[in-house]
N, C-alpha and C positions, 0 to 999 in steps of 0.2 A: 265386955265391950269388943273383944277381938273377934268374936264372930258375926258379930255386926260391921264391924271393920270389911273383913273380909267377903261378907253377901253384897256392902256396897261395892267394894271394888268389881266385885265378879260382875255384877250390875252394869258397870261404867265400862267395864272391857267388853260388856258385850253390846252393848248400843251404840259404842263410842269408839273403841276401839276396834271393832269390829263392821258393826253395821255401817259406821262414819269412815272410813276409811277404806284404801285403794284392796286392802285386805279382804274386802268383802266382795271382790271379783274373783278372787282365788278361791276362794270358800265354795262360791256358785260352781264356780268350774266344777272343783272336787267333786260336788253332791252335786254334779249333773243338772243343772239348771236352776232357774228361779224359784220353781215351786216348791221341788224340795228343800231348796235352802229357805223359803218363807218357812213351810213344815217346823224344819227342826229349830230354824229360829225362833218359831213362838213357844216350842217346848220348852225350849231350855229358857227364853224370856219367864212361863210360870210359871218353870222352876224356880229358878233365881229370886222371884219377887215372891213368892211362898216362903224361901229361904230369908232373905229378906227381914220379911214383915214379924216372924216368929222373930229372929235374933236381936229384932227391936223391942219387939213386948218383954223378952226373958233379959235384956242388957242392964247391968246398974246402968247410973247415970249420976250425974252431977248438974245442979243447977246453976245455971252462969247470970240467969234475970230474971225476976218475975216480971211480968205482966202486967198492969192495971187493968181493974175493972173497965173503965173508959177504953179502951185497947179492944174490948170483945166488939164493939160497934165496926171498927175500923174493918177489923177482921169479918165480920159478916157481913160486911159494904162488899170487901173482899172476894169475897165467897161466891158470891150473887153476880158479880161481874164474871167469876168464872166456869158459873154454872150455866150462866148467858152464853157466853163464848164457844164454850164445849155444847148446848147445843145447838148453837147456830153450825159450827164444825159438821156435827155429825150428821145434819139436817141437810146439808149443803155436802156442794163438791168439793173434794180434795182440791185444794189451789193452786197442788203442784202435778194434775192429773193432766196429762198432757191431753188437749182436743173435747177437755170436761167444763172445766171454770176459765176457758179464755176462746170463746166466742168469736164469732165475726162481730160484736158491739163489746168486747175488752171482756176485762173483769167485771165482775158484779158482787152485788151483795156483800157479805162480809170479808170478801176476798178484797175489795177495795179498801175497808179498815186497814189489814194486817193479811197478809197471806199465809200465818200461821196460827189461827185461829185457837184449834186444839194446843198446839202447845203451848201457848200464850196463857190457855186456862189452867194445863200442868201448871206450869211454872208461877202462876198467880194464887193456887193452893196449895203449894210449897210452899212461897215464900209465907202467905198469909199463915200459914201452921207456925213457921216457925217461926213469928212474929209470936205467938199465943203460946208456943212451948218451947223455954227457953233455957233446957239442960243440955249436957253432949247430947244423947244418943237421940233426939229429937234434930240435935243437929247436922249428925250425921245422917240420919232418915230421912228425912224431907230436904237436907242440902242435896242428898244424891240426887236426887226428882228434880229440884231446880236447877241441879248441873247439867243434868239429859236433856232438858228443856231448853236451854237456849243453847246447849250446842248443837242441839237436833236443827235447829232452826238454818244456820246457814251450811250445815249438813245436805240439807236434803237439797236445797241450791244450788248447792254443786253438783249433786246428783244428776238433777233438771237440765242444769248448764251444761255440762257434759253428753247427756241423752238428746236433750232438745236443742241446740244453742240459739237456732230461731225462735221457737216459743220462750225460752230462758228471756231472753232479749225483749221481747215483747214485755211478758210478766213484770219484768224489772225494772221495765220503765213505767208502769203504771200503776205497780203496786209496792209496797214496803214491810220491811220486818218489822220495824217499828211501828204499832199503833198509829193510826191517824197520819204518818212521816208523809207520805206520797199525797196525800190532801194538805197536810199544810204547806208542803212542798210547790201545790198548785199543778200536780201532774195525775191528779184523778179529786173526785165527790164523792160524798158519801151519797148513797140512794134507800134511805126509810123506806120506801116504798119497795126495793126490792128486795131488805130484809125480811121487812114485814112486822106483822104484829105475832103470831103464833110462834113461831118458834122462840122466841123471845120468854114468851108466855110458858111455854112448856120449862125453859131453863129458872125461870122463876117459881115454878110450881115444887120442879124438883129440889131448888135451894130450901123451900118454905119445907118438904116434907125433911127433907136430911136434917134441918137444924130443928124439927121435932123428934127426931126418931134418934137423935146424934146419941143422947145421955144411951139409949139404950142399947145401938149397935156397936158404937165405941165407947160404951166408959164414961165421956165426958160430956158434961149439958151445953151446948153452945150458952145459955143465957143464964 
C-alpha cells in the first residue's frame, strides 16, 4: 500500500501543490517560461499517473463495503453523465480561456451549466468508481482523482481572477462551479439549442462502447 500511498501524494503535490499554487510562478520563471514549464509539466503528470495506476493494480487492499447489484445502475446513470460532460468539455471552449467562451453575447453552451465541465466529469468518475469499488486502495486511487478535481476547480479561478480580473468578473457573475448554481440563481439559462444534439450523442456513444468493452479493457464487466 505504501507505494500507492506515495504515487497519490506525488500526484497531489503536483497538480495541487504545485500547479494550484503561487509556486507555480516560480517554477515558470526557473524553466524560463510557460511553455517549457507546460513541457515538463505534462512529463512528469505521465509519469506520476503511470506510477500511479501500476501501484494500484500491484497494492493489497482491504475491503470496507461491498456494493449491491442495484448500485451498478446508479453508477452507470453516473458514468453517462460524465462521459456527456467530458464531451461537451472537449467539444467546446475552455470556460476559463480568456476572449474563447465569453463573447460579446456571455457565456454559452455548457459553460452556462457549470464552467468546469471536464472536471466535473473527472470528479463524477471518481466518485462513481468508488461508489462500486469499495476497498483501501480503490480508495486511495480514485479519492486522489476526486480530490484534484474539485480543488482544480476554484484553482483555476483564481488563476483567471488574477490574469483577467475583468473577464474573471464577468465569468462569475453569469456562470457557476456548481451545476446548474447561476440558473437557479436566476443570473444565466440553460440554452439546448446551443449545446446541441451531437456532442451529447458522441459522449453517449462513448459511455455505450466503454461499458461494452469495460469487462475487457479493465477487468471488470460494467453489468
Amino acid at each position: 500500500m505504501l507505494p500507492l500511498i506515495l504515487a497519490a501524494a506525488a500526484w497531489l503535490a503536483l497538480h495541487i501543490g504545485v500547479s494550484g499554487t503561487a509556486l507555480r510562478g516560480r517554477v515558470v520563471a526557473a524553466l524560463g517560461g510557460e511553455w517549457p514549464f507546460r513541457g515538463v509539466f505534462s512529463a512528469a503528470s505521465t509519469v506520476v499517473i503511470i506510477w500511479l495506476v501500476m501501484a494500484w493494480r500491484a497494492a493489497p487492499t482491504t475491503p470496507l463495503w461491498y456494493a449491491p447489484g442495484a448500485l451498478r445502475g446508479l453508477v452507470a446513470a453516473l458514468m453517462l453523465l460524465a462521459f456527456v460532460l467530458f464531451a461537451l468539455s472537449v467539444a467546446g471552449n475552455n470556460p476559463t480561456s480568456v476572449g474563447q467562451s465569453l463573447g460579446a453575447e456571455g457565456a454559452r453552451g455548457i459553460t452556462r451549466v457549470t464552467r468546469h465541465p471536464m472536471l466535473w466529469s473527472f470528479a463524477i468518475w471518481a466518485g462513481a468508481h468508488l461508489l462500486a469499488n469499495g476497498d483501501t486502495a480503490a480508495l486511495v486511487f480514485f479519492g486522489t482523482f476526486l480530490v484534484t478535481a474539485l480543488a482544480g476547480m476554484p484553482s483555476i479561478d483564481a488563476k483567471l481572477a488574477k490574469r483577467d480580473p475583468a473577464v474573471w468578473a464577468r465569468l462569475s457573475a453569469e456562470t457557476s462551479i456548481l451545476p446548474f448554481g447561476a440558473v437557479l440563481a436566476g443570473r444565466n439559462r440553460v440554452s439546448w439549442a446551443e449545446i446541441g444534439w451531437l456532442r451529447p450523442a458522441i459522449g453517449v456513444l462513448a459511455w455505450a462502447a466503454m461499458a461494452h468493452l469495460h469487462g475487457r479493457l479493465i477487468g471488470v464487466p460494467v453489468w
